[in-house]
ZADREN-271990 format. One record per atom (N, C-alpha, C): z, y, x. Coordinates in Angstrom, 2 decimals. Each point is the difference from the previous one (the first is absolute). Example, Ala and Ser with C-alpha at 12.3 -4.5 7.8 and 13.67 -1.06 7.14 Angstrom:
2
[node [7.80, -5.69, 13.19]]
[node [0.00, 1.19, -0.89]]
[node [0.00, 1.20, 0.90]]
[node [-0.72, 1.05, -0.35]]
[node [0.06, 1.19, 0.82]]
[node [0.73, 1.09, -0.77]]
! end
This chain:
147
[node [26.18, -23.26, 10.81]]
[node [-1.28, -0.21, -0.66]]
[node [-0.83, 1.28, 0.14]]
[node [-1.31, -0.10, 0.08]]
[node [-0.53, 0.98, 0.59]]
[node [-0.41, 0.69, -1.44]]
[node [-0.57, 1.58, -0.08]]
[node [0.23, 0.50, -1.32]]
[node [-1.26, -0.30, -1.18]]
[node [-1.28, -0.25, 1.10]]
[node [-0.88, -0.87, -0.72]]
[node [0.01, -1.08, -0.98]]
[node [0.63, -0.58, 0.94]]
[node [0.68, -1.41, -0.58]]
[node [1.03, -0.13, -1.06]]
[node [0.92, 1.41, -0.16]]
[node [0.33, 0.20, -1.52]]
[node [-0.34, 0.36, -0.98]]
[node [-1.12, 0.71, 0.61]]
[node [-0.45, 0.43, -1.33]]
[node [-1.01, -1.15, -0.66]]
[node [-0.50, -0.83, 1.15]]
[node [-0.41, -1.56, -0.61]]
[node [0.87, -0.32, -0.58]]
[node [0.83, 0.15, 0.24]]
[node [1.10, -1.06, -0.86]]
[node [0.42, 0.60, -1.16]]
[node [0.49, 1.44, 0.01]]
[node [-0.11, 0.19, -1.08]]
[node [-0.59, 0.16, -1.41]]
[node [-1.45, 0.28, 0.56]]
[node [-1.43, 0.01, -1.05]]
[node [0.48, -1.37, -0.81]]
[node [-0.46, -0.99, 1.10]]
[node [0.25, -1.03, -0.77]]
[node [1.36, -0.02, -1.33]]
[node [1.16, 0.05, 0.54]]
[node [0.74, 0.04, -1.22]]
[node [-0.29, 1.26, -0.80]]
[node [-0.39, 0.86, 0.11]]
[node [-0.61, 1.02, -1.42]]
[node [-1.22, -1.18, -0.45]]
[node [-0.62, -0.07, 0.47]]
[node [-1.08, -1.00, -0.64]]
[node [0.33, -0.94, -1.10]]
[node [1.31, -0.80, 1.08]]
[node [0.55, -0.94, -1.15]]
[node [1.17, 0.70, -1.02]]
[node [0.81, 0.92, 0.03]]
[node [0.60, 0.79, -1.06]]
[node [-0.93, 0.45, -1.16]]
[node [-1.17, 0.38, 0.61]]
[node [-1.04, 0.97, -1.11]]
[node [0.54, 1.21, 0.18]]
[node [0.30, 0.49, 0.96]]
[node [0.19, 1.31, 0.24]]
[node [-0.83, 0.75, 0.50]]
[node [-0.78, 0.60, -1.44]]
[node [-1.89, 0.56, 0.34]]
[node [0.86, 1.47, 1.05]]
[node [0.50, 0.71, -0.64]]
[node [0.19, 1.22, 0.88]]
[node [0.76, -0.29, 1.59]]
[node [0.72, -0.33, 0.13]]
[node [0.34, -0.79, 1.21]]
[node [-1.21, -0.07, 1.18]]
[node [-0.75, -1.94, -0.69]]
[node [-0.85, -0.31, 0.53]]
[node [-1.20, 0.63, 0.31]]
[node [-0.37, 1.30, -0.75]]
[node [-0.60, 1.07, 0.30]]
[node [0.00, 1.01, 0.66]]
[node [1.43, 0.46, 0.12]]
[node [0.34, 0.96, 1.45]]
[node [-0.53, -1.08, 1.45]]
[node [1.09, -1.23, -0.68]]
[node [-0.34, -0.61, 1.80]]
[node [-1.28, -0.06, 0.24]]
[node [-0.99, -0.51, -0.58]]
[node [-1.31, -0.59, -0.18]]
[node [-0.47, 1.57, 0.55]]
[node [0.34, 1.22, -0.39]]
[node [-1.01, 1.08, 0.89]]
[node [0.63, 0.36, 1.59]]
[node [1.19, -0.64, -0.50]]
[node [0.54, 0.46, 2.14]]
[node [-1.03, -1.19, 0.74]]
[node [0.29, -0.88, -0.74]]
[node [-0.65, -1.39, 0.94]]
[node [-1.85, 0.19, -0.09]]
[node [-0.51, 1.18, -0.57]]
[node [-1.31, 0.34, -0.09]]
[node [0.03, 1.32, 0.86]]
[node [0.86, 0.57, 0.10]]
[node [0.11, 1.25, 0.89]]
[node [-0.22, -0.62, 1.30]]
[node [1.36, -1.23, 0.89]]
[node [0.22, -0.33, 1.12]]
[node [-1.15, -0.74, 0.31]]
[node [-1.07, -0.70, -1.22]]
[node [-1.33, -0.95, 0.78]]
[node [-1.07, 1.10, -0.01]]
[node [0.09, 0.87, -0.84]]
[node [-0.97, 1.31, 0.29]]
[node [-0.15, 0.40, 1.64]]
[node [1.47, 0.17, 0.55]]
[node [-0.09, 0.74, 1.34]]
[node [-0.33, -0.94, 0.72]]
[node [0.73, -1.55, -0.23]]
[node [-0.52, -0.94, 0.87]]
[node [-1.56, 0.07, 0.37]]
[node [-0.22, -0.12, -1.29]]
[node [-1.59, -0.40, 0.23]]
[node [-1.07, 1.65, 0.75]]
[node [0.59, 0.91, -0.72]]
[node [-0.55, 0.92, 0.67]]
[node [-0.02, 0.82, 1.54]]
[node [1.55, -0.76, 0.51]]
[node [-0.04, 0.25, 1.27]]
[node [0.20, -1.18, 1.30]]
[node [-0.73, -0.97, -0.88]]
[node [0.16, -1.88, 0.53]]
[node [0.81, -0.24, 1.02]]
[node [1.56, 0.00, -0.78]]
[node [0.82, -0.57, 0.23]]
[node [1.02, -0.30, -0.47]]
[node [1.09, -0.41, 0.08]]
[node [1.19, -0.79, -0.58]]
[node [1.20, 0.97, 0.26]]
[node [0.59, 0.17, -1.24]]
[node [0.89, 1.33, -0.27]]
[node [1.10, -0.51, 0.34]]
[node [1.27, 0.57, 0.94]]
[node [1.04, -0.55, 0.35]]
[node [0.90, 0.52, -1.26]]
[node [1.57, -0.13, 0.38]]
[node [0.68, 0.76, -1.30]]
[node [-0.02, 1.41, 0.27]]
[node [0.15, 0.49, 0.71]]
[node [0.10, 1.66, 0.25]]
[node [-1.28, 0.18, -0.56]]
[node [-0.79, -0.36, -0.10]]
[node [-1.35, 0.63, -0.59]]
[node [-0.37, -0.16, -1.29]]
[node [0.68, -0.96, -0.69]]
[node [-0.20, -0.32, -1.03]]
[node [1.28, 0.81, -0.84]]
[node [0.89, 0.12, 0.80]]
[node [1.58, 0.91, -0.72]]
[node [-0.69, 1.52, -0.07]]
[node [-1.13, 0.14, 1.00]]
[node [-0.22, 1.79, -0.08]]
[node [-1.23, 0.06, -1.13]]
[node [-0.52, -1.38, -0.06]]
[node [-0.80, 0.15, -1.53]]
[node [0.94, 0.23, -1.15]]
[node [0.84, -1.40, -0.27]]
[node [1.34, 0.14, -1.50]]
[node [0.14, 1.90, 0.34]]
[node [0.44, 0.22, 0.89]]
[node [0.61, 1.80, 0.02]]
[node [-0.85, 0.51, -0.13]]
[node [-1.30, 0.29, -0.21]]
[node [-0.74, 0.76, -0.25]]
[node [-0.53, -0.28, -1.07]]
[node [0.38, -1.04, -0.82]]
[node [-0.74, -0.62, -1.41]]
[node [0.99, 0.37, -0.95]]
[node [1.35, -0.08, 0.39]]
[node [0.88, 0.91, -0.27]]
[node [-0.10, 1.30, -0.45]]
[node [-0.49, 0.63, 1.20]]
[node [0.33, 1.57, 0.15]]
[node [-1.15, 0.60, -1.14]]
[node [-0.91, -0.26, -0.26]]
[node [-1.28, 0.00, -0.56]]
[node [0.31, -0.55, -1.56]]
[node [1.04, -1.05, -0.41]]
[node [0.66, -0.26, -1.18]]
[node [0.85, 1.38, -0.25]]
[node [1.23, 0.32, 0.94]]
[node [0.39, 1.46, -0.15]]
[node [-0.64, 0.96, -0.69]]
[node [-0.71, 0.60, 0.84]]
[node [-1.27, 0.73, 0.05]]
[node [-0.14, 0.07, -1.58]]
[node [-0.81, -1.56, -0.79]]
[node [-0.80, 0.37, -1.13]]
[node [1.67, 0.08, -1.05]]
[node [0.95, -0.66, 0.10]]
[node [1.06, 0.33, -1.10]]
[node [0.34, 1.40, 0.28]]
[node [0.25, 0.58, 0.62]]
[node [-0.26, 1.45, 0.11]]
[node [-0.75, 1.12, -1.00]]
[node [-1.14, -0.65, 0.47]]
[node [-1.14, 0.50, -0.77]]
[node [-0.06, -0.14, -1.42]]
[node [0.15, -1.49, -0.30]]
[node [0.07, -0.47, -1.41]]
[node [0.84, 0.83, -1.04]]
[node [1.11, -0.15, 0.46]]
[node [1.27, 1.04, -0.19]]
[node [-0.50, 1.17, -0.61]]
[node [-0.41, 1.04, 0.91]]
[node [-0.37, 1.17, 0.02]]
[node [-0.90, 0.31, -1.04]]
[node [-0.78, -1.60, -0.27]]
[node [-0.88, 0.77, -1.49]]
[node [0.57, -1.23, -1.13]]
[node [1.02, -0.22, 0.23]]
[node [0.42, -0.25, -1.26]]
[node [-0.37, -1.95, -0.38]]
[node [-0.16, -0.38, 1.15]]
[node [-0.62, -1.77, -0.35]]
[node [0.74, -0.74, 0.77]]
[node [1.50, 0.04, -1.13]]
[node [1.10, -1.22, 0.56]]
[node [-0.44, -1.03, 0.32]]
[node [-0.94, -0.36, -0.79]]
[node [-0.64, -1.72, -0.20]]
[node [-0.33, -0.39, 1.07]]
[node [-0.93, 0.97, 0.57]]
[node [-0.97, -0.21, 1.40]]
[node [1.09, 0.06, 1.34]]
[node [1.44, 0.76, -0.10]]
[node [0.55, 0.39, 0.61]]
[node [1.54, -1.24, 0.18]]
[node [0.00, -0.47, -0.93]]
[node [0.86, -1.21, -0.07]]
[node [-0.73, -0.71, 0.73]]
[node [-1.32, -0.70, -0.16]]
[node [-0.57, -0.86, 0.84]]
[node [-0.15, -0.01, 1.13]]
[node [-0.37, 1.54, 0.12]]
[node [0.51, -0.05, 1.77]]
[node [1.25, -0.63, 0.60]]
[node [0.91, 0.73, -0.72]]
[node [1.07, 0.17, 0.60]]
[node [0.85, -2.14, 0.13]]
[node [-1.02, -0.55, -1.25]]
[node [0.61, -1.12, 0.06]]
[node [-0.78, -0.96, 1.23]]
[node [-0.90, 0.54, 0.50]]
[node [-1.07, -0.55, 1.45]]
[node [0.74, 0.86, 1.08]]
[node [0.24, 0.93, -0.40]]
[node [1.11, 0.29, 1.14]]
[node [0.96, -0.85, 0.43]]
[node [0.71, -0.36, -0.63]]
[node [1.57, -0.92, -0.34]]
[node [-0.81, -1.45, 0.67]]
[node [-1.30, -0.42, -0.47]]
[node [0.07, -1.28, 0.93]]
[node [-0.58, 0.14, 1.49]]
[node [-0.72, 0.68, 0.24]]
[node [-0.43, 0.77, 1.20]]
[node [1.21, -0.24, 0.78]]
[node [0.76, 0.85, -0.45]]
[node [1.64, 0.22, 1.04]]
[node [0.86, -1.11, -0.05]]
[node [-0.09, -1.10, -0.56]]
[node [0.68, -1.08, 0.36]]
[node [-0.66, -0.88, 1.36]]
[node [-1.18, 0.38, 0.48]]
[node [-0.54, -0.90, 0.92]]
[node [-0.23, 1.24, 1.43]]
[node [0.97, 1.06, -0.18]]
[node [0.55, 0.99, 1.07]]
[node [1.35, 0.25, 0.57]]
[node [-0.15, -0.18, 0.95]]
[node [1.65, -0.05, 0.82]]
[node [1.11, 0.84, -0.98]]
[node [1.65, -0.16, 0.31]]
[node [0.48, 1.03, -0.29]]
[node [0.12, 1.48, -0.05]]
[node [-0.53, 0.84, -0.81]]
[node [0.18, 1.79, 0.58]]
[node [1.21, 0.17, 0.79]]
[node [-0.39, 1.16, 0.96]]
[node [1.22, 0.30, 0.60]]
[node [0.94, 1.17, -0.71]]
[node [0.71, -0.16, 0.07]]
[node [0.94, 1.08, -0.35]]
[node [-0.23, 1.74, 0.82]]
[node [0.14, 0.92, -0.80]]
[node [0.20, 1.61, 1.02]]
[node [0.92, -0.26, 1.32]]
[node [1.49, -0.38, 0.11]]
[node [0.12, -0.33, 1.45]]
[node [-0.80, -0.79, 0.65]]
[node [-0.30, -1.15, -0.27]]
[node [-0.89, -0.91, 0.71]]
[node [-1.14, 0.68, 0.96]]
[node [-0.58, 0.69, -1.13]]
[node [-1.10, 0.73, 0.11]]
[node [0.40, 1.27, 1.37]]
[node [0.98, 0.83, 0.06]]
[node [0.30, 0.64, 0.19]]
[node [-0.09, -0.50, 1.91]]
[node [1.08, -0.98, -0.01]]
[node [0.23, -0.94, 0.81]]
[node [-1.72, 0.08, 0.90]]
[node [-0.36, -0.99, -0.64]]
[node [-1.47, 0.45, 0.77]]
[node [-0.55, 0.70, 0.68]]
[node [-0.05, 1.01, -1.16]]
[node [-0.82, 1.09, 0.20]]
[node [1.19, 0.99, 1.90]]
[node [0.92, -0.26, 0.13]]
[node [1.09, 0.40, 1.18]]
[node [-0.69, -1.09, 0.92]]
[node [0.14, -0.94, -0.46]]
[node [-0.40, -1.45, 1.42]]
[node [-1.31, 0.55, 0.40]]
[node [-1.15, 0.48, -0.73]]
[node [-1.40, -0.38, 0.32]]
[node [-0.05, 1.65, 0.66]]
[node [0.56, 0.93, -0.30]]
[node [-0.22, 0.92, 0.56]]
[node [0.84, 0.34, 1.79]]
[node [0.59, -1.01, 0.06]]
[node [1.18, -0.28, 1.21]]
[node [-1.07, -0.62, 0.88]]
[node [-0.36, -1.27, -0.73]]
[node [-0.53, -1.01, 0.58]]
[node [-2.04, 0.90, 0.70]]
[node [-0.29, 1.01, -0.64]]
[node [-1.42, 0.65, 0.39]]
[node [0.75, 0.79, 0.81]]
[node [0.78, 0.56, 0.16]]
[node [0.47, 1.31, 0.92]]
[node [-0.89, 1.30, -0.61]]
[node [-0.03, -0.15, -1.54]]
[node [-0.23, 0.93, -0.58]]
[node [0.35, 1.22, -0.07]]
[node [-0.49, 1.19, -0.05]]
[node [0.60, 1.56, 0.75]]
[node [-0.85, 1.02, -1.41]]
[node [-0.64, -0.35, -0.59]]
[node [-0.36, 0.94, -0.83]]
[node [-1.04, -0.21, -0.93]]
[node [-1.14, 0.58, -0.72]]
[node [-0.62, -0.03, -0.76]]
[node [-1.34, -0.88, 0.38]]
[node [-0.02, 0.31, 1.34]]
[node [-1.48, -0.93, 0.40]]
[node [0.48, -1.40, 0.32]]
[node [1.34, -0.12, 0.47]]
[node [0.24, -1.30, -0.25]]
[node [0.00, -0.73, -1.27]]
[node [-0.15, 0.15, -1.22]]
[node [0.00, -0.79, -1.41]]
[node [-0.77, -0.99, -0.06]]
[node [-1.08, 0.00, 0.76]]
[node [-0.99, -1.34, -0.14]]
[node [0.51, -1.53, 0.90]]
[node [0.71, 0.86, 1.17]]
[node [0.81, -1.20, 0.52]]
[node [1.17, -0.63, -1.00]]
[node [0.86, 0.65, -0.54]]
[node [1.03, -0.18, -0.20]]
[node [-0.42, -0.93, -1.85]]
[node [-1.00, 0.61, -0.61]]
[node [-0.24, -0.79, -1.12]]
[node [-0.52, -1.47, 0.58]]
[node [-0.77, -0.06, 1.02]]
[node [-0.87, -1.35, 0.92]]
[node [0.93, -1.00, -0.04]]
[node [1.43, 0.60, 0.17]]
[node [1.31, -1.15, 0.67]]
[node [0.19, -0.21, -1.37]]
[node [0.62, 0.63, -1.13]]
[node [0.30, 0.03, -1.28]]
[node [-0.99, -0.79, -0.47]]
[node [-0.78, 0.26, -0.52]]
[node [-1.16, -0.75, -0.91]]
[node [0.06, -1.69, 0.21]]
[node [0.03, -0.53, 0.88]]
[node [0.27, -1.79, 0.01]]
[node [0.89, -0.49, -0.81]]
[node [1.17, 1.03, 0.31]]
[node [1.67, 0.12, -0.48]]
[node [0.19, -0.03, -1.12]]
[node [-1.06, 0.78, -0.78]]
[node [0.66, 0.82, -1.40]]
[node [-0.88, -0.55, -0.94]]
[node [-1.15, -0.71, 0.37]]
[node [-1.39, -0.17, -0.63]]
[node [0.50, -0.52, -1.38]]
[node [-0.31, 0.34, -1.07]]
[node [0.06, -0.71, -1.18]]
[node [1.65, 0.28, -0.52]]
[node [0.85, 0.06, 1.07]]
[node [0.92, 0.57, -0.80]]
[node [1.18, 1.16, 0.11]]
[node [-1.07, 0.84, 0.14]]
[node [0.33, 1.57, -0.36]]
[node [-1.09, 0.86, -0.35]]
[node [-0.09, 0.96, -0.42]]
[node [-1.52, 0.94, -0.59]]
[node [-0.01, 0.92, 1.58]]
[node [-1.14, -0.13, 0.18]]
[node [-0.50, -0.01, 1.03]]
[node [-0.11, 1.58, 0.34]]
[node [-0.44, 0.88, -1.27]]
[node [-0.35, 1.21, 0.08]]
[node [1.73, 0.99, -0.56]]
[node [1.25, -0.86, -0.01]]
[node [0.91, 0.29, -0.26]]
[node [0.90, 0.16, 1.66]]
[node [-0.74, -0.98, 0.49]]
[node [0.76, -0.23, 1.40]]
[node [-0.76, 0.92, 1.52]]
[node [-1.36, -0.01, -1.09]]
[node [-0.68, 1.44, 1.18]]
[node [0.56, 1.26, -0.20]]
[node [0.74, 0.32, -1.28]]
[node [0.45, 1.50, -0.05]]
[node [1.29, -0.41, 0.28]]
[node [0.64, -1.09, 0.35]]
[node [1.71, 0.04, 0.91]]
[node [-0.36, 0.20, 1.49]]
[node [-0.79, -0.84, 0.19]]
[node [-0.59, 0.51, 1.42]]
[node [-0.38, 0.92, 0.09]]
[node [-0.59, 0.73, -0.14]]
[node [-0.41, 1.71, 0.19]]
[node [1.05, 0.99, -0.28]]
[node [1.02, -0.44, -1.11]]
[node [0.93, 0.97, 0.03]]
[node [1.21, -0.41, 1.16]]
[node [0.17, -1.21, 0.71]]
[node [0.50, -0.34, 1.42]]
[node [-0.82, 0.77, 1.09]]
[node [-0.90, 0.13, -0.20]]
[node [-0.72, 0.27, 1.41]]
[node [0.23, 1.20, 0.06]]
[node [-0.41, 1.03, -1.14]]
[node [0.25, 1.04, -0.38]]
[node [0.86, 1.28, 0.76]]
! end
């Protein structure tokens, strides 16, 4: 099923549960993914729509962080609970070997040799890892490989 199409499906059953917070996370991904549609007229495959959830994500991170820091659990629970449905409609994370794994294949696979190679070697990675690994976690394994 394509990932659009679950989150159709799922709206709908928050709709029918009455699950206002739920049906409200989904309801802004599914306003995020027709935003880009419409603004760059066309039809979002899943990779494009998985690098929206990860970045709607990362940006949920981001403000519980923040919230935290001055003291507003309240605001900071809510994130964190739009987080939690966010990441159910994202592949499995990979694990540090997994990850690791990769990050050896993609640098094999560029004939990567040093520091100016990193843009190749993330190019091969990034399809791979999209959505499930932190992205800016896996640029400093790569750099300390290349290293």
């Amino acid at each position: 099923m394509a990932l659009i199409d679950q989150l159709k499906e799922e709206q709908k059953l928050a709709m029918k549960a009455k699950d206002k917070a739920r049906l409200g996370t989904i309801r802004l991904a599914m306003s995020a993914i027709k935003q880009r549609e419409v603004d760059e007229q066309i039809t979002l495959g899943d990779d494009d729509i998985l690098a929206i959830l990860t970045k709607m994500v990362k940006q949920r991170r981001d403000s519980v962080s923040q919230f935290e820091a001055a003291n507003r659990q309240d605001l900071a629970d809510a994130e964190k609970a739009e987080i939690t449905v966010l990441e159910e409609f994202m592949p499995q994370p990979l694990t540090d070997d997994e990850v690791a794994a990769l990050i050896t294949n993609a640098i094999a696979e560029s004939g990567a040799a040093g520091m100016q190679d990193m843009g190749k070697v993330m190019g091969v990675l990034k399809p791979q890892i999209q959505g499930r690994a932190d992205m800016g976690k896996v640029s400093g394994l790569v750099r300390s490989k290349l290293a």
